[in-house]
C-alpha positions in Angstrom: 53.1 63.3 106.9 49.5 64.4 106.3 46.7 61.9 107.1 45.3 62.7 103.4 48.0 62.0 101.6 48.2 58.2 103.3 46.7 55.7 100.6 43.5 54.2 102.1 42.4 51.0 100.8 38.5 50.5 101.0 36.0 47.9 100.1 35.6 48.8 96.8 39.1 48.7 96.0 39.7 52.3 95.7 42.6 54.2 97.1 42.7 57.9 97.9 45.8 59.9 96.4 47.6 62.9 98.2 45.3 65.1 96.8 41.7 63.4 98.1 40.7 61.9 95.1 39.7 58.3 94.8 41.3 56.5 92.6 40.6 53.0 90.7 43.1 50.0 91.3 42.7 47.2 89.2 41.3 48.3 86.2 41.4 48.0 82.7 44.8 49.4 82.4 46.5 46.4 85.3 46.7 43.3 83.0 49.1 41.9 85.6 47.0 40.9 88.0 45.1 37.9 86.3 46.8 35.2 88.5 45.6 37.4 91.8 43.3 35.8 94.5 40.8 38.5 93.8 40.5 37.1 90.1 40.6 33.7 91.1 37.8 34.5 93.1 35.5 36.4 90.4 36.5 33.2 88.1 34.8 30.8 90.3 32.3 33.3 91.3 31.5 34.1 87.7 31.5 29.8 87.5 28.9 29.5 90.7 26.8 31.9 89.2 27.1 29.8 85.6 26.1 26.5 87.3 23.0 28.6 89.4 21.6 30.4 86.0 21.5 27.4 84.1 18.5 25.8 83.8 19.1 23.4 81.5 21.6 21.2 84.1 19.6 20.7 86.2 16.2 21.5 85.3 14.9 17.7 85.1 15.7 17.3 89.1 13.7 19.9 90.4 10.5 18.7 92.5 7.5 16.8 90.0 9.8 17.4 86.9 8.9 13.9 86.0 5.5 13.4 87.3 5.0 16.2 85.2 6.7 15.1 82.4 4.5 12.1 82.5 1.7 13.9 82.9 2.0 15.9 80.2 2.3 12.5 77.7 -0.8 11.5 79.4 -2.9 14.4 78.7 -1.3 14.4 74.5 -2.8 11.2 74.1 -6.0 11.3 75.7 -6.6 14.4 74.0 -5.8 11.8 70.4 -7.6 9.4 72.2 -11.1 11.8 71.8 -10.5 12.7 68.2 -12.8 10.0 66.6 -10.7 9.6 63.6 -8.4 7.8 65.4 -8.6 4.5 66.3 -6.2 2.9 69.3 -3.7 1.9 67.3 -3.2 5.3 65.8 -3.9 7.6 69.0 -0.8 5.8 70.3 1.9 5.6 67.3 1.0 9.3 67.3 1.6 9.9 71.0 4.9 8.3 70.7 5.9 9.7 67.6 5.2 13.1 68.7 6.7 12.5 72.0 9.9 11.2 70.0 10.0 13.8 67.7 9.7 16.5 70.4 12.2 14.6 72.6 15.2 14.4 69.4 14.1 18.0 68.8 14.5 19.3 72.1 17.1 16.6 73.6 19.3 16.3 71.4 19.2 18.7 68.5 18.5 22.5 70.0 22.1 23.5 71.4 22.9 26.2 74.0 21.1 28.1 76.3 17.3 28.7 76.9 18.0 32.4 78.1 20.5 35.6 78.5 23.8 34.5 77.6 25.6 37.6 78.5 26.6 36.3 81.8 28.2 33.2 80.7 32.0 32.1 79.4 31.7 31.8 75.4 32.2 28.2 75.1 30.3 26.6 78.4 27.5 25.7 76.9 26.4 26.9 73.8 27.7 24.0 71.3 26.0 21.7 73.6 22.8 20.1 73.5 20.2 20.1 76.4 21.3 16.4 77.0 25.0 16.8 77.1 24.4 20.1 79.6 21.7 17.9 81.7 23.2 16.9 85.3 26.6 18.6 84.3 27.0 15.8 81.5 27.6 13.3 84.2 26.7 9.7 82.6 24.1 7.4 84.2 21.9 9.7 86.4 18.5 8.9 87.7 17.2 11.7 85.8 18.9 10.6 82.4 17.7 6.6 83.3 14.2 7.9 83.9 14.7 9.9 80.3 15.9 6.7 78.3 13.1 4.9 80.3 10.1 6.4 79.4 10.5 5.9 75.3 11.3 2.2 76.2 8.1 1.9 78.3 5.7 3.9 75.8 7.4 1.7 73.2 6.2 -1.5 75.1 3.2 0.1 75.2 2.2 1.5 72.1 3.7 -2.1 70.6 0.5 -3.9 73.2 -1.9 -1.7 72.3 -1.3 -2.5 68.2 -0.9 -5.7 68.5 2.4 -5.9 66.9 1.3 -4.8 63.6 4.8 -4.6 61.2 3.8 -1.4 59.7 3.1 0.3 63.8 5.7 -2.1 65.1 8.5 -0.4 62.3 7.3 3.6 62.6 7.3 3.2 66.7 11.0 1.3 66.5 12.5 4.4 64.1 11.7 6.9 66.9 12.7 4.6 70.0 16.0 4.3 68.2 16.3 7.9 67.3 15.5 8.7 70.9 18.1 6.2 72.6 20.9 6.1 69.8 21.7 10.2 70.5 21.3 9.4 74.5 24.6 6.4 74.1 27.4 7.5 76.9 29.4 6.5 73.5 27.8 9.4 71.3 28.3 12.0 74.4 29.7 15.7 72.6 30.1 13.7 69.3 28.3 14.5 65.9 27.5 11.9 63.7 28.0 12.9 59.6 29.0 16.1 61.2 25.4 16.8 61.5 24.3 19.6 64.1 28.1 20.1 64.5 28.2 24.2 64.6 
């Protein structure tokens, strides 16, 4: 038998025929060979490469994430703190409104992912909101106790700082409770009213 006409199995998974041409195996036309070690391994290749392009997991654990974070509150309200309409009181029900507000909004109401989604299974992520993707949905994290702690915190607070007026004490205690409600382990993937559901 001629050496040519030998199938040669390469790297690339292409064989030569009889004739010298290279040939394909494995394409679109074999619909057999889902269950093959070769697809197993693109599956949890394609699922390593899922878990390393999404941000959103694990985005709260990288290095001064949450010295930043707090940083970043800090600067909001001392830059209410210099507009001299605002008194104390108001400079920090503001800072912790629009830290709540920002925090439902981008918590727990914006689903899916931040960037190209062409490289990801249909349903991983996309009808999930940053805090059901955040640590891999995993329940009682130090980044998701540090996330429930800090509205608690700037709720204590804002609440020393205006004296416990009702009308300050009732605005600051809507957005604490729209910020901790959504975070519940209990309320994890569901939709309340059907709200936000699609």
């Amino acid at each position: 038998m001629d050496e040519n006409s030998d199938p040669v199995v390469t790297r690339g998974r292409t064989t030569t025929n009889g004739v010298g041409m290279a040939t394909r195996s494995g394409g679109r036309g074999n619909t057999n060979n889902n269950n093959s070690p070769s697809s197993a391994l693109r599956r949890n290749q394609s699922i390593q490469r899922f878990n390393t392009l999404n941000p959103n997991a694990y985005w709260m654990n990288s290095k001064g994430a949450w010295v930043t974070y707090v940083c970043l509150i800090i600067m909001m309200h001392l830059c209410l703190l210099a507009m001299p309409w605002f008194g104390t009181d108001m400079a920090w029900t503001l800072t912790n409104v629009i830290h709540g507000v920002a925090m439902y909004v981008y918590f727990h109401h914006v689903k899916g992912l931040p960037f190209d989604s062409t490289n990801f299974e249909p349903d991983c992520s996309f009808r999930l909101t940053l805090w059901e993707q955040l640590d891999d949905g995993k329940q009682y994290t130090d980044t998701r106790k540090f996330l429930i702690c800090v509205p608690i915190v700037l709720f204590i607070i804002v609440s020393f700082y205006t004296k416990h007026e009702m009308v300050f004490f009732l605005v600051n205690f809507i957005v604490l409770m729209f910020n901790l409600i959504p975070k519940l382990p209990y309320l994890h993937k569901k939709r309340l009213f059907g709200i936000n559901k699609y």
